[in-house]
C-alpha positions as CSV (number, residue, x, y, z in Angstrom):
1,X,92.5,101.1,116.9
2,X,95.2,98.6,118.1
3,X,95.0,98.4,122.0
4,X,98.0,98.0,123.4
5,X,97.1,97.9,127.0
6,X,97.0,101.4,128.1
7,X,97.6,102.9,124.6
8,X,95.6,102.5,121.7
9,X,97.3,103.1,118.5
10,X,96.0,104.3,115.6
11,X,96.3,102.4,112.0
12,X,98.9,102.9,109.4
13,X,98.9,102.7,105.7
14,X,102.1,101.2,104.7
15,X,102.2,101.4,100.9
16,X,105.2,99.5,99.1
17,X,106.3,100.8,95.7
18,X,109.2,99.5,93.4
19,X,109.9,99.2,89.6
20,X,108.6,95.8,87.7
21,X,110.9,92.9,89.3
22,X,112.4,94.5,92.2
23,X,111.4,92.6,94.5
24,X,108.0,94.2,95.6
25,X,105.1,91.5,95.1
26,X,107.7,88.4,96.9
27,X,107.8,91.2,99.8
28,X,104.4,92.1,100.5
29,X,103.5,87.8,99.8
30,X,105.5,87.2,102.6
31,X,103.7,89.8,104.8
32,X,100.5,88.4,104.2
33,X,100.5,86.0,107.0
34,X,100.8,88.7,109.8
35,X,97.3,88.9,111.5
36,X,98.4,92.8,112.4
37,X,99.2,94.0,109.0
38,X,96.4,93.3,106.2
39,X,97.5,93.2,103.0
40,X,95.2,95.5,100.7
41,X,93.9,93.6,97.3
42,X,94.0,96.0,94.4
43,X,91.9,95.5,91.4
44,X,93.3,95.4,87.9
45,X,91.7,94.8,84.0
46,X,95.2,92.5,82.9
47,X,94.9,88.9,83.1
48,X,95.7,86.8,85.5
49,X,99.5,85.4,85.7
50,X,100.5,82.1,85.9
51,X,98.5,80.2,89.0
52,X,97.4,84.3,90.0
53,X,94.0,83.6,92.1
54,X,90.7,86.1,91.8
55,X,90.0,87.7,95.0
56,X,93.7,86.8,96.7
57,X,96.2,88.1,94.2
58,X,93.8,91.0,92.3
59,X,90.2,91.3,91.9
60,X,90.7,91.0,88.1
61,X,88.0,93.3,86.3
62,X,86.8,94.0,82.6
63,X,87.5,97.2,81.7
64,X,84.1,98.2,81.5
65,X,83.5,97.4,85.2
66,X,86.5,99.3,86.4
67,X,85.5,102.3,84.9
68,X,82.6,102.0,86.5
69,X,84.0,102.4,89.6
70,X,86.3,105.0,88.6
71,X,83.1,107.3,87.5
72,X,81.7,106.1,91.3
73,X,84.4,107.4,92.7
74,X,84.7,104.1,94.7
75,X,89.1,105.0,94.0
76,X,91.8,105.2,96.4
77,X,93.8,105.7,93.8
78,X,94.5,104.6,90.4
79,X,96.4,104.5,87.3
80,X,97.1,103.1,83.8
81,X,100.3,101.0,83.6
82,X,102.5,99.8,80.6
83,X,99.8,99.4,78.5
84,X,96.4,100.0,78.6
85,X,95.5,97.8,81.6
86,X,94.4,99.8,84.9
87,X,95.3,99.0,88.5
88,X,93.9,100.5,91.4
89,X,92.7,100.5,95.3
90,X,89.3,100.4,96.5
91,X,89.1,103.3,99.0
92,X,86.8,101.1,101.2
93,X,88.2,98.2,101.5
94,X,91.3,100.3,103.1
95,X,88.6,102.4,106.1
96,X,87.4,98.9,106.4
97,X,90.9,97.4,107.5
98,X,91.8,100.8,109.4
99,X,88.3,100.9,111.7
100,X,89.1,97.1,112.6
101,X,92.3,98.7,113.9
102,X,95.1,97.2,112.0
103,X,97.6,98.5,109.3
104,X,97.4,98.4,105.4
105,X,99.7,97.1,103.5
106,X,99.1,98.5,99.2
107,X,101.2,97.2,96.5
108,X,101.1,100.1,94.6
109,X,103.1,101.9,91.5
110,X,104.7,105.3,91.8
111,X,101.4,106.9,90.3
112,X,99.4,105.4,93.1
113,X,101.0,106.3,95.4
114,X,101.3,109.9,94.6
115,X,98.0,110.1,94.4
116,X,97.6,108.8,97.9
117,X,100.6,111.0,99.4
118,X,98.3,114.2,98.0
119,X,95.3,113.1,99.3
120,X,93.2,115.7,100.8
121,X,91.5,113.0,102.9
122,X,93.1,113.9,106.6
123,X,92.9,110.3,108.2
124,X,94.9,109.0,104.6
125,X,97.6,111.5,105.2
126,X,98.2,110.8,109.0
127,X,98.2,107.0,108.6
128,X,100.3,107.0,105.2
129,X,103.9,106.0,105.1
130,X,105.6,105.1,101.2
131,X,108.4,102.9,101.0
132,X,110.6,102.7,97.6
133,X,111.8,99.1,97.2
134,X,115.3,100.1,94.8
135,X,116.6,97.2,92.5
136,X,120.9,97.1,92.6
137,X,121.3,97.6,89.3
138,X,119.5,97.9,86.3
139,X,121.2,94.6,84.8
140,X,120.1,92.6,87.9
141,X,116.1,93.9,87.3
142,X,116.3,92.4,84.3
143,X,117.9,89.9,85.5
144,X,115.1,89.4,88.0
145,X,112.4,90.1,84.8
146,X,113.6,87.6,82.7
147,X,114.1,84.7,85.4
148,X,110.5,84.9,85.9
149,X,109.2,83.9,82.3
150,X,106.0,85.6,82.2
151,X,107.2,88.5,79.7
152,X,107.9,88.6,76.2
153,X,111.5,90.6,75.1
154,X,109.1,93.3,74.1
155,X,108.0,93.5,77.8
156,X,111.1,93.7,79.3
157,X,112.2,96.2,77.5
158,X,109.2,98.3,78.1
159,X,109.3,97.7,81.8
160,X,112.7,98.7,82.3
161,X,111.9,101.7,80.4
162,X,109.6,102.4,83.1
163,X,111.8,101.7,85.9
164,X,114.2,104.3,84.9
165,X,111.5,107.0,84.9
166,X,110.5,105.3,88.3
167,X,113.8,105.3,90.0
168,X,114.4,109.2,90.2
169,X,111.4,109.5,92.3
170,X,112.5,107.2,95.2
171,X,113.1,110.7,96.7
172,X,109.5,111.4,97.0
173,X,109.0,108.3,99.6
174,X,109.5,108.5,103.1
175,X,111.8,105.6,103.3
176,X,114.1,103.0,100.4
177,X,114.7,99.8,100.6
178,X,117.9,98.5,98.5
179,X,116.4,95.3,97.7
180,X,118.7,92.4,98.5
181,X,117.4,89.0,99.5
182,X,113.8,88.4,100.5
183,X,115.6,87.6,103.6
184,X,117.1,91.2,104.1
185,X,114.4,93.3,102.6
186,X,112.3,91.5,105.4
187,X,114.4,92.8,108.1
188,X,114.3,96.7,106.7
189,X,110.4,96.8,105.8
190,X,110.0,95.0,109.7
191,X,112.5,97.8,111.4
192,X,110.6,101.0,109.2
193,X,107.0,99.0,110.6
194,X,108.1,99.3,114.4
195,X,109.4,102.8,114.3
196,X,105.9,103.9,111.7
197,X,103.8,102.0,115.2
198,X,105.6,103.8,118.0
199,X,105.7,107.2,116.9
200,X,103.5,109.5,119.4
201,X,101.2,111.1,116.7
202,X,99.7,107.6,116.3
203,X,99.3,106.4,119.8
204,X,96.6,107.7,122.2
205,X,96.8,107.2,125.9
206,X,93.6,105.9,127.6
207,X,93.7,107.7,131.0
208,X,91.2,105.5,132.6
209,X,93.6,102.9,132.7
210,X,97.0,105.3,134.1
């Protein structure tokens, strides 16, 4: 736990969700420097993008070893996106971050984190909070899609076929961001962290010290 002289506060799982180009990986990049907030390293089986590191963007698996895992039950949560290529959270590596007693920060999709929200795992549901990061338009996610270069038409189009089956269930998360500029979205995720910190549930007085 965080100690925060005579309160300790308890860790939160702050998991970040949006539709492909919305702004959701440049957000959580720019988090990673916090010493406070660890950012949570998913695994996936697609290949590595552009200058996309093993081990600091995605542990980047064969398919084979993944579903290993998945049969070990060594899962947070995880999912199938797009195409055939699986992504998904190592459910130690998140109790590792939360007994060191800071917060976890998971880049997840909408499947993920539904099966995180429904988890019947008591410390996951009191340390989870989901935020929905919501693009302006649909014209300005592709927009966003195609200024990046790393999809083919064919791509684009399947992605933002799955961002309109994403969008309608921004109303499952706790909290939306309207995406703007990194500068903005900044702001919002940094105002939803202090409130998630400061709520009673999570803090615990340590009487020897009143």
């Amino acid at each position: 736990m965080a100690n925060i002289g005579m309160i300790q506060r308890k860790g939160v799982i702050f998991v970040v969700s949006a539709p492909s180009g919305a702004g959701k990986s440049t957000l959580c990049n720019s988090l990673r420097h916090r010493q406070d907030l660890i950012y949570s390293i998913s695994c996936t089986t697609r290949p590595p993008r552009g200058t996309e590191v093993h081990g600091e963007d995605y542990y980047f698996l064969t398919k084979e070893d993944f579903e290993a895992k998945i049969a070990r039950g060594e899962f947070l949560e995880y999912a199938q996106v797009h195409t055939s290529h699986y992504y998904g959270t190592l459910k130690q590596s998140v109790f590792d971050i939360l007994d060191q007693g800071k917060d976890v920060l998971l880049d997840i999709d909408v499947q993920g984190a539904e099966k995180i929200r429904h988890s019947a795992d008591a410390r996951i549901h009191e340390a989870f909070v989901d935020i929905f990061m919501m693009p302006p338009t649909i014209t300005e996610l592709e927009r966003r899609l195609r200024k990046r270069k790393t999809e083919t038409d064919e791509q684009i189009a399947l992605r933002l076929q799955t961002a309109r089956k994403e969008i309608p269930k921004c109303r499952d998360y706790m909290y939306i961001i309207l995406s703007e500029s990194i500068e903005e979205d900044l702001d919002k995720f940094r105002s939803i962290m202090k409130a998630e910190r400061y709520k009673s549930h999570r803090l615990i007085f340590d009487e020897k010290k009143i």
